[in-house]
C-alpha positions as CSV (number, residue, x, y, z in Angstrom):
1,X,0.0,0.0,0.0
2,X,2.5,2.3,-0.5
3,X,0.4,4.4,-2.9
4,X,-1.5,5.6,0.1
5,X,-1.8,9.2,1.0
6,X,-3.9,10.4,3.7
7,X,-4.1,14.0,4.8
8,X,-4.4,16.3,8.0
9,X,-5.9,19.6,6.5
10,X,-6.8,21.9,10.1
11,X,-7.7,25.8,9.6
12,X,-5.4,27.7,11.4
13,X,-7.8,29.1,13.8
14,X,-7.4,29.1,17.4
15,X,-6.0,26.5,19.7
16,X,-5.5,22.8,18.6
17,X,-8.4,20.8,20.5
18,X,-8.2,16.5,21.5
19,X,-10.6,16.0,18.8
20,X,-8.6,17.6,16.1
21,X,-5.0,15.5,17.2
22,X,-7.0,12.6,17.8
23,X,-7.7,12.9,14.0
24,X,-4.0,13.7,12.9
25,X,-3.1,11.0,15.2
26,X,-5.1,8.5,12.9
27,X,-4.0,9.7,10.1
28,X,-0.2,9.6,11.1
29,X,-1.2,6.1,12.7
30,X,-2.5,4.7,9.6
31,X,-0.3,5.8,7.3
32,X,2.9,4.7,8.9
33,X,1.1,1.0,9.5
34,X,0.5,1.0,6.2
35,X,3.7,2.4,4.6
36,X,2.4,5.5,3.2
37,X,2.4,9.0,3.1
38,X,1.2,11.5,5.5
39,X,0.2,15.0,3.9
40,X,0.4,18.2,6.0
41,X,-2.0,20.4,4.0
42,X,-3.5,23.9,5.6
43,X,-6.9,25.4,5.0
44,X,-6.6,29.1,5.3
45,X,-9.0,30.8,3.0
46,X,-10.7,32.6,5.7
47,X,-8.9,35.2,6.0
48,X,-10.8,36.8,9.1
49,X,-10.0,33.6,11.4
50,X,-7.0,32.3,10.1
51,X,-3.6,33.5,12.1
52,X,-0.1,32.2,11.8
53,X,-0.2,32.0,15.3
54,X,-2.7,29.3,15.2
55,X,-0.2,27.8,12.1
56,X,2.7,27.6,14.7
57,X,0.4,26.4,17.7
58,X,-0.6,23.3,14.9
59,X,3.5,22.9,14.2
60,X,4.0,22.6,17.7
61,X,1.1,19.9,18.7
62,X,2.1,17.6,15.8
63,X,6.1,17.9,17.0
64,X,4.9,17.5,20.4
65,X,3.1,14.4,20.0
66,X,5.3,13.2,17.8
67,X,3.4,13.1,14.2
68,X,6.4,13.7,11.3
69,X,4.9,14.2,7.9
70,X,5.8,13.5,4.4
71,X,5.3,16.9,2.2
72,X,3.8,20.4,3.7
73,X,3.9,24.0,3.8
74,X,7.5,23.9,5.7
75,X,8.6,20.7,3.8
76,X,7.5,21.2,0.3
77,X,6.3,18.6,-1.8
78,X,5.6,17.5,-5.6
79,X,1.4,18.7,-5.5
80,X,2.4,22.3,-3.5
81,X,1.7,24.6,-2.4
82,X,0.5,23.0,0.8
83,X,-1.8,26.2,1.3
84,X,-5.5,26.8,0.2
85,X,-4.3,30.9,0.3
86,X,-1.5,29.9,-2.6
87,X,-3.5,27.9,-4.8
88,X,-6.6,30.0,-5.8
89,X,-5.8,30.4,-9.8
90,X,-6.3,26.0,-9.4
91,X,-9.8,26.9,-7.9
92,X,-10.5,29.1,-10.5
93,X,-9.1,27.1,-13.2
94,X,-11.1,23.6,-12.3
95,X,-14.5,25.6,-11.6
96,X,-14.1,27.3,-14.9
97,X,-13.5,23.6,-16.4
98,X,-17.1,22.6,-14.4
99,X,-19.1,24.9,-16.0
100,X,-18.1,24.7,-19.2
101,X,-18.3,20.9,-19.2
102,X,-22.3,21.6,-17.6
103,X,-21.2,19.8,-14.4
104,X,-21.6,23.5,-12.9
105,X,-23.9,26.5,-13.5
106,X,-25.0,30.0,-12.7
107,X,-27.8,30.3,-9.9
108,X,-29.1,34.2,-9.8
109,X,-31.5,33.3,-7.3
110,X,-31.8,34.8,-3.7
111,X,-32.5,33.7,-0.8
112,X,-35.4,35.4,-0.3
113,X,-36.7,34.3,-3.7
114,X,-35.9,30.1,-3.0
115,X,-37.6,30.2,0.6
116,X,-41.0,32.5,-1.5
117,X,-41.1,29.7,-3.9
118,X,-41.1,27.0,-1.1
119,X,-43.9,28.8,0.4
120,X,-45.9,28.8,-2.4
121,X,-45.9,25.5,-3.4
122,X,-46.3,24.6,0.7
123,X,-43.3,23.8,1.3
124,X,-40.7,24.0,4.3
125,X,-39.4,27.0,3.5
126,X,-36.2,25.6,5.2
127,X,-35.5,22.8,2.5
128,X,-32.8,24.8,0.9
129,X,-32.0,25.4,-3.1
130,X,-34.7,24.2,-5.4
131,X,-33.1,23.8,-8.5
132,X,-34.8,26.8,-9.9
133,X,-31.9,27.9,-11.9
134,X,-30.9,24.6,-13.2
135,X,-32.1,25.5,-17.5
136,X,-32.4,28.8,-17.2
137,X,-33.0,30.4,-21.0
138,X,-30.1,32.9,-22.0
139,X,-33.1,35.7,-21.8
140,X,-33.8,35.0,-18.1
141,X,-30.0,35.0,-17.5
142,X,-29.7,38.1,-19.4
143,X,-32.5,39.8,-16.9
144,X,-31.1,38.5,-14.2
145,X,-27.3,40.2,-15.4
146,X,-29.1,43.6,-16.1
147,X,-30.4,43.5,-12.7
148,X,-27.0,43.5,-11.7
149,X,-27.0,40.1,-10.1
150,X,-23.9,38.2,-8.9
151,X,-24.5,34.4,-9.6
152,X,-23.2,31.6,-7.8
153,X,-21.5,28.3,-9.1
154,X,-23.8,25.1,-8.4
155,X,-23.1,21.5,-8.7
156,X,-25.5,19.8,-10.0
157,X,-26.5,16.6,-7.9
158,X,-27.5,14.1,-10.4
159,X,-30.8,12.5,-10.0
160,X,-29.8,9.1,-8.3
161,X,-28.7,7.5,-4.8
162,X,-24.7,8.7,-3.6
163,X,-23.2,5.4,-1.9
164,X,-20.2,4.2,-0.5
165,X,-18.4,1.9,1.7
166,X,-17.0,4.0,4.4
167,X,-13.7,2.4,6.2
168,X,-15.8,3.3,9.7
169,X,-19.3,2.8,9.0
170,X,-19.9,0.2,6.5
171,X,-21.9,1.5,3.2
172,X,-23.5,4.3,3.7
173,X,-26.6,5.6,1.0
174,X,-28.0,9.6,0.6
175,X,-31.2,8.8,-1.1
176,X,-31.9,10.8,-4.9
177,X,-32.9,14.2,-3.9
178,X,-32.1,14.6,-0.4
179,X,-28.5,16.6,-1.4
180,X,-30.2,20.2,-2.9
181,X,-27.3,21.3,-5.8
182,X,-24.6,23.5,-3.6
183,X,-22.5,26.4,-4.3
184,X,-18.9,26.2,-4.9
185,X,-18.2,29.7,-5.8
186,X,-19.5,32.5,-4.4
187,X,-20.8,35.4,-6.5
188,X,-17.4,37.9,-5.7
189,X,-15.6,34.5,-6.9
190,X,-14.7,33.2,-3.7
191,X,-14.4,29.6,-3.9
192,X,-15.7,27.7,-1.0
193,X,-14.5,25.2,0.9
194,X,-17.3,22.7,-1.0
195,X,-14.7,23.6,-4.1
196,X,-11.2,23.9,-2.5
197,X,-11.2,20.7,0.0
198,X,-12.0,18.1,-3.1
199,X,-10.1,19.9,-5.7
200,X,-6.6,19.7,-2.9
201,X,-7.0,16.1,-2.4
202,X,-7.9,15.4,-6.0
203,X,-4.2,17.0,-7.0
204,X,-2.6,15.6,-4.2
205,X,-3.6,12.4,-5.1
206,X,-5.4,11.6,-1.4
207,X,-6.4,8.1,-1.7
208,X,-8.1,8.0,1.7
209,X,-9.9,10.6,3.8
210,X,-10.2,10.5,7.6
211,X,-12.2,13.0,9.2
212,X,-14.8,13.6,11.8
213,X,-18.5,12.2,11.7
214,X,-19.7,16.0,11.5
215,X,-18.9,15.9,8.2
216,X,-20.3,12.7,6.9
217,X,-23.4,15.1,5.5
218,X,-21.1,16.8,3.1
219,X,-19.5,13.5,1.7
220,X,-22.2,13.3,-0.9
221,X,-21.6,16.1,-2.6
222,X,-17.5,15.3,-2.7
223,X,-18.3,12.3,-4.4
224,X,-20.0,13.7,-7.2
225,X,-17.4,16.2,-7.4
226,X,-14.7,14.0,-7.4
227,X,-16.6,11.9,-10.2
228,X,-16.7,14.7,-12.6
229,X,-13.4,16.0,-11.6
230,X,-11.9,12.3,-12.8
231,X,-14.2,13.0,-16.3
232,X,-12.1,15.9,-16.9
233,X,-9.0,14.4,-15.9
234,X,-8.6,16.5,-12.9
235,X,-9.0,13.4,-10.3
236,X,-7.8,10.0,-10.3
237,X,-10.3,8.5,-8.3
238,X,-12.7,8.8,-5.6
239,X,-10.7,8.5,-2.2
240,X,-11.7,6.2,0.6
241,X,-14.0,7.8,3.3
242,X,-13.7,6.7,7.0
243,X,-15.3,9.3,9.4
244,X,-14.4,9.2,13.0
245,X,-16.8,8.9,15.7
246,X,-17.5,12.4,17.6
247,X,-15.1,12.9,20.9
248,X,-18.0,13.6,23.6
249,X,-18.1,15.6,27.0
250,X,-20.8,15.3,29.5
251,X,-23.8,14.2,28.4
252,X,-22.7,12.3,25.4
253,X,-22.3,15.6,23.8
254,X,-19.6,16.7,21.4
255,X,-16.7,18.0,23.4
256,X,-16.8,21.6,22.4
257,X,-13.9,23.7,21.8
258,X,-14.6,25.6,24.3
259,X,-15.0,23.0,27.0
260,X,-11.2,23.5,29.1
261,X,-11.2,19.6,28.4
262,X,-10.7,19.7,24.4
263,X,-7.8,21.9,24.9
264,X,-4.5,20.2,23.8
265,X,-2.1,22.2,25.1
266,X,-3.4,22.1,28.3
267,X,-2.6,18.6,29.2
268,X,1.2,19.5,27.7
269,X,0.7,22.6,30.2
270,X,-0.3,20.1,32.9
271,X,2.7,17.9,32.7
272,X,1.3,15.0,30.2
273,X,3.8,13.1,28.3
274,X,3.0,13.4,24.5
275,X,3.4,9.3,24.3
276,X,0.7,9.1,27.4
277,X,-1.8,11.3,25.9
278,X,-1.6,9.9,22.5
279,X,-2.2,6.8,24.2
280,X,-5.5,7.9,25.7
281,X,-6.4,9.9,22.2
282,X,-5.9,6.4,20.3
283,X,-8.0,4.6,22.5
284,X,-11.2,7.2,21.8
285,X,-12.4,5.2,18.8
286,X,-10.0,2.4,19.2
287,X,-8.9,-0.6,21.0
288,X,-5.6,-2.5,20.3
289,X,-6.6,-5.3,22.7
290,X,-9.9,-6.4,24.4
291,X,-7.6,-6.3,27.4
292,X,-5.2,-4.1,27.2
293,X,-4.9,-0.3,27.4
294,X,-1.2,0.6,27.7
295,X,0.9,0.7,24.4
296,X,3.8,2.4,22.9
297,X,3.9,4.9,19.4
298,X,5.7,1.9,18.0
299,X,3.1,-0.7,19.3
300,X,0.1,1.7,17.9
301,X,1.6,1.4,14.5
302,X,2.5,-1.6,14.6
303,X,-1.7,-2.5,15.2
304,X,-3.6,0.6,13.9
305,X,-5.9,0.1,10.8
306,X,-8.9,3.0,10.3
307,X,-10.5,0.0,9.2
308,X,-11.0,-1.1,12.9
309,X,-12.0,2.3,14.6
310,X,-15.1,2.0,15.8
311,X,-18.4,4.3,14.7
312,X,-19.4,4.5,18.6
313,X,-19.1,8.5,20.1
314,X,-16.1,8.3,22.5
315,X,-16.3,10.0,25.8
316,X,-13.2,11.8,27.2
317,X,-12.6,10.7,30.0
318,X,-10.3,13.0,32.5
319,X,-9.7,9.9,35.0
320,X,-9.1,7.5,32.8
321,X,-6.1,9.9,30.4
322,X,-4.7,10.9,33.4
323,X,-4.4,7.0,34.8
324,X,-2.9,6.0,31.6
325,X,-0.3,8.9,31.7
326,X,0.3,7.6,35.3
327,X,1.3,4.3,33.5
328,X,3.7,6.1,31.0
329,X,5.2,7.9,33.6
330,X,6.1,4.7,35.3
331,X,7.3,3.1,32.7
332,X,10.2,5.6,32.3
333,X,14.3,5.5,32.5
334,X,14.7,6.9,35.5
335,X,17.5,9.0,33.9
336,X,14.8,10.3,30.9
337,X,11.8,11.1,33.8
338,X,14.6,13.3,35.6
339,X,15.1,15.4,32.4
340,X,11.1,15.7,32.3
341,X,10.5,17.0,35.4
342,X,13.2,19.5,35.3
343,X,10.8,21.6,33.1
344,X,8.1,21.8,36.0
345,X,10.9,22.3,38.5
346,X,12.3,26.2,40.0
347,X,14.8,27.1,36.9
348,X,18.1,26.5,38.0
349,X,17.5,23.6,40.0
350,X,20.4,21.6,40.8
351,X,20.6,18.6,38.2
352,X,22.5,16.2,40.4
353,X,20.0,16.8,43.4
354,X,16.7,16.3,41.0
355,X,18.4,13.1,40.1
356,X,18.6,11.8,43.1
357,X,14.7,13.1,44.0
358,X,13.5,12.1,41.1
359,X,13.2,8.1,42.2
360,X,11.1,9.3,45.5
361,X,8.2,10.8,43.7
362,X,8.1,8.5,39.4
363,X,5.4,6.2,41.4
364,X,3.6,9.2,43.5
365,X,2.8,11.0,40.2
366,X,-0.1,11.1,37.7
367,X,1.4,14.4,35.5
368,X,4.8,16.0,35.4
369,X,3.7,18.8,36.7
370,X,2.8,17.7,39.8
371,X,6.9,17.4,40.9
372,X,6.6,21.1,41.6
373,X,4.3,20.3,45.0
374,X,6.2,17.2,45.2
375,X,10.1,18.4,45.4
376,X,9.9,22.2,45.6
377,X,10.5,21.8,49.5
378,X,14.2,20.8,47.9
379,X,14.3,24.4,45.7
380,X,12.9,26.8,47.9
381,X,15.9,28.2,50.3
382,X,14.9,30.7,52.3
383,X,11.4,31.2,50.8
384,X,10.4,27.8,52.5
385,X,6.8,27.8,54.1
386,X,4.9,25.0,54.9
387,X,1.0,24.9,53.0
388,X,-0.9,27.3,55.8
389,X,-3.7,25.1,55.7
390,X,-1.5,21.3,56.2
391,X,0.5,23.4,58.8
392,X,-2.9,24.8,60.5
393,X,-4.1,21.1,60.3
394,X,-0.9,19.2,61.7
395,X,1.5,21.7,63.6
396,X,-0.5,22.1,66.7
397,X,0.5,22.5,70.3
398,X,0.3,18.5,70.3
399,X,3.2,18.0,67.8
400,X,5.7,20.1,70.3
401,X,6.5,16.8,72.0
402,X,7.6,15.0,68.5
403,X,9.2,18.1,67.1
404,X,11.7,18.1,70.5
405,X,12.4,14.8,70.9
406,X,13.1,14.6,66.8
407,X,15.7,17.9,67.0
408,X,17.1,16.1,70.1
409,X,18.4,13.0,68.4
410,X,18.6,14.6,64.5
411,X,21.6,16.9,66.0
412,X,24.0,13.6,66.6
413,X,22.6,11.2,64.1
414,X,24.3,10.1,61.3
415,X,23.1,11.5,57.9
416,X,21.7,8.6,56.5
417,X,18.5,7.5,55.4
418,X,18.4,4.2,57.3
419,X,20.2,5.8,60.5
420,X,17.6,8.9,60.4
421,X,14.6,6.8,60.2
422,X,16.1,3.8,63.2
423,X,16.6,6.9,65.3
424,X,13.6,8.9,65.0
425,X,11.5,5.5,65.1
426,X,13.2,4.8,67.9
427,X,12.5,8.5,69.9
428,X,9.1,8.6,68.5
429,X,7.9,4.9,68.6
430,X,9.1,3.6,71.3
431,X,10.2,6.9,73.3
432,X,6.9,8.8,73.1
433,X,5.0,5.4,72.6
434,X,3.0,7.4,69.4
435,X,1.3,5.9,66.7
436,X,3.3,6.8,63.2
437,X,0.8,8.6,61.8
438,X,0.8,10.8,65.0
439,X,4.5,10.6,65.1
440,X,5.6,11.7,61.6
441,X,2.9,13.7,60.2
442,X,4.5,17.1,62.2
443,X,7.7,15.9,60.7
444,X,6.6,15.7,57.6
445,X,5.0,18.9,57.2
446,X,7.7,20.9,58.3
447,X,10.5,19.7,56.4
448,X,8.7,19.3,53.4
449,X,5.3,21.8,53.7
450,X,2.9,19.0,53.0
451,X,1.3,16.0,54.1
452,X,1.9,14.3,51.2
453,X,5.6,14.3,49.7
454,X,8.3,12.0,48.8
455,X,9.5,9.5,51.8
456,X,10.0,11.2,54.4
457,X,13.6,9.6,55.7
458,X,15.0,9.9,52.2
459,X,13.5,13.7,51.7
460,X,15.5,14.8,55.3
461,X,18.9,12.8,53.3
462,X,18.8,15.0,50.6
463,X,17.7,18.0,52.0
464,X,20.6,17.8,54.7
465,X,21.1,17.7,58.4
466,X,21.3,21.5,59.0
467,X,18.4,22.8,56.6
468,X,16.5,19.9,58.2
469,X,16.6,21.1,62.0
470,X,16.8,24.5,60.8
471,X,13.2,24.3,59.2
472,X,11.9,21.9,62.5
473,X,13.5,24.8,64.9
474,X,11.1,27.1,63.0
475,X,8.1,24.8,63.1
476,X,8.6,24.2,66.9
C-alpha cells in the first residue's frame, strides 16, 4: 500500500483541540502502519479567522506528539503549495473547467426568492435550493445580469442515490434528492470550501480521507465532485471515506472547543507526556486489545488500521487519560523522567540533586507537573513555608512533644536515610510510645510543607542535616 496518501488539513484558527490531534493521530497512525504518506495540508481561506499563530500552535502539537509528515507548507512537496491561500488560480481554473463541461452552472437566485417559492408550493421554506436555476433560457439569465446580479457556481447533484463503503461505518446511501445542488463559488468569486477541500485532495492524489462524523453530510456532494473532476481528468479517483466517531463531553455531547477539556495544550501545560496522551487519544475510537490499554507509538503502528475504529461516540474521560499517563510515567528511564520534570521544576535547579529526588516521587505521580508540589521543599531556600492550611491542620500544640524529641536526636545522628529513620522511630515509637501517623505527620509537614511528599527519611537525606533542623527549629 505504499500508494496511500492520507491527509491532516486543520484551519489555522485558534487553539488545537483533542478531537482535532485525535484525527491527525489517525492519520499519522494509519499511514505509517501502512507504509504510506502523511500529507500536511492547511486550510486558510478565511482570511478573518486564520492566524499564523494558530499555524505555529498546529506545528508545535504535531512535534509534540510526535506526528512527522511526508510533504507540507515547511517541507514542500511534488502537489504544493501545501496552502488553500497559494492555490486559488487552481480553484479558479477547475470551476471554470465545471461549467463549461455543464457539471456546474449560474444560480441568480436569492434567498429570499428560493424560501417564497417553497412557500408557495407549501413547502418547508427551510428545504434549501430548489433547482430553480438549473435550465435557465439565455433571456432569463440576461435579466437577471441587467439587474445587476452576482450568480453563484452550483453543482449539480445528479438525480440518483450517492453510496459508499465508508472504512468506519460500512456502506453508507444519501437517497436521490435529499442533497439540494450546492454552491462552490460564491458570487465575488470566492471559492468555498465545498470547491477547494475536493479539488486539494484530488491533485494531491489523497487516496483515503479520515475526518470527523460531523462531516459525513457533506461526503455526498465530494463524491459527485470528485466523479466529474476524474471525467475531466482533474482526479484520479474517488478516495476512501472513514469518518471518525465524535469525541464527547458530559452528556454524550460533542466535546466543544470551548469545554477546558478539548484543549490540547493544556494537558502538555499540565505535565502530560505526548506518548501518554496519544495513548489515551488512540483509545477514543480504538482498541488495540480487548484487554489491554497501555501501548507504545511503535506498538500503535504496529496495530492501527482506520479499518477497525469504531463508529461508537467516544467519551473523554479526565480519569481514565490521566491514569494512563500515570502508566507512561512509570514506565520511564529513571534518567529520561529526571530530564522531564526539570521543566516543572524552580529554573536553576540543581541537576544532580533532581536526580537523586526524582526516584522518590516517578510512582507518586499522575502528570509532570505535579513534581513542583512534590520536590519544591528541595528548591525553595529561604522562601520555605509549609502549605498554611497542612501546617494549620498538623503543627499544633500536640506536635511540640515530637518536634523536640526529633531535634534532640537529629543533632548527633548520622546522615543517612536508614540511621535517620532507626533513630527517629526509635524516639518517637518507642520513646513517646505514638502511633506513626501521630509521630511523623508534624515531621513531615515541616521539612517538606505538606502532608503528602516523597519519603519522608529519604526527603531529610537529601535536603541535609542543617536545613533539616533548621526548618523543624522554625516549626517548633
Amino acid at each position: 500500500m505504499s500508494d496511500l496518501r492520507l491527509r491532516f488539513s486543520p484551519s489555522p484558527t485558534g487553539t488545537p483541540h483533542v478531537g482535532l490531534m485525535r484525527t491527525a493521530l489517525y492519520n499519522w497512525a494509519h499511514a505509517r502502519h501502512h507504509g504510506g504518506k502523511l500529507i500536511f495540508r492547511i486550510e486558510d481561506t478565511d482570511a478573518a479567522r486564520d492566524s499564523d499563530e494558530s499555524y505555529q500552535m498546529l506545528l508545535d502539537a504535531m512535534s509534540w506528539l510526535g506526528l512527522d509528515y511526508d510533504e507540507g507548507p515547511d517541507l514542500g512537496g511534488p502537489y504544493g503549495p501545501y496552502r488553500q491561500s497559494e492555490r486559488s488560480e487552481i480553484y479558479r481554473d477547475v470551476a471554470a473547467k465545471l461549467f463549461e463541461a455543464g457539471y456546474a452552472y449560474e444560480s441568480y437566485s436569492t434567498p429570499e426568492e428560493i424560501e417564497a417559492r417553497h412557500k408557495a408550493l407549501g413547502r418547508d421554506p427551510k428545504l434549501g435550493y430548489d433547482g430553480f436555476d438549473r435550465n435557465l433560457t439565455a433571456e432569463q439569465v440576461a435579466a437577471f445580469k441587467a439587474e445587476g446580479r452576482e450568480a453563484v457556481l452550483r453543482i449539480r447533484m445528479p438525480d440518483e442515490d450517492i453510496t459508499w463503503v465508508d472504512a468506519v461505518r460500512g456502506e453508507v446511501t444519501f437517497k436521490a434528492g435529499s442533497v439540494p445542488d450546492y454552491v462552490i463559488v460564491r458570487g465575488n468569486g470566492q471559492p468555498l470550501y465545498t470547491l477547494t477541500n475536493p479539488v486539494d485532495d484530488a491533485m494531491m492524489r489523497i487516496t483515503m480521507i479520515s475526518r470527523g462524523e460531523d462531516l459525513l453530510s457533506s461526503t455526498p456532494r465530494q463524491i459527485v465532485l470528485f466523479r466529474a473532476m476524474m471525467a475531466l481528468g482533474i482526479a484520479e479517483q474517488v478516495p476512501e471515506y472513514a469518518h471518525l466517531p465524535l469525541v464527547t463531553g458530559e452528556g454524550n455531547k460533542k466535546l466543544s472547543k470551548r469545554d477546558p477539556r478539548s484543549n490540547f495544550f493544556a494537558y502538555r501545560d499540565a505535565g502530560y507526556l505526548p506518548e501518554g496522551l496519544a495513548n489515551y487519544l488512540a483509545l477514543l475510537g480504538w482498541a488495540i486489545a480487548p484487554d489491554r490499554d497501555i501501548f507504545t507509538m511503535a506498538e500503535l503502528i504496529s496495530a492501527f488500521d482506520l479499518h477497525n475504529v469504531n463508529s461508537s461516540a467516544a467519551r473523554f474521560d479526565e480519569k481514565k487519560c490521566e491514569a494512563i499517563n500515570a502508566e507512561h510515567v512509570r514506565r520511564l528511564d529513571p534518567a529520561d523522567f529526571a530530564d522531564r520534570i526539570r521543566a516543572f521544576l524552580p529554573e536553576g535547579a540543581d541537576p544532580d540533586l533532581v536526580a537523586a529526588a526524582a526516584p522518590l516521587i516517578q510512582t507518586r505521580i499522575t502528570t509532570l507537573a505535579q513534581a513542583r508540589d512534590m520536590l519544591g521543599f528541595l528548591f525553595s531556600g529561604n522562601d520555605f513555608a509549609p502549605d498554611e492550611a497542612h501546617a494549620a491542620k498538623v503543627l499544633t500544640e500536640a506536635a511540640r512533644p515530637v518536634l523536640e524529641a526529633s531535634i534532640g536526636v537529629l543533632e548527633k545522628v548520622d546522615w543517612t536515610t536508614a540511621a535517620l529513620e532507626e533513630a527517629l522511630k526509635s524516639a518517637l515509637i518507642d520513646g513517646l510510645g505514638l502511633k506513626p501517623k501521630v509521630a511523623f505527620a508534624p515531621l513531615r509537614v515541616a521539612v517538606t510543607g505538606r502532608t503528602v511528599s516523597p519519603p519522608l527519611y529519604e526527603s531529610m537525606e537529601l535536603l541535609g542535616r542543617e536545613t533539616t533542623l533548621e526548618r523543624l527549629r522554625k516549626a517548633l
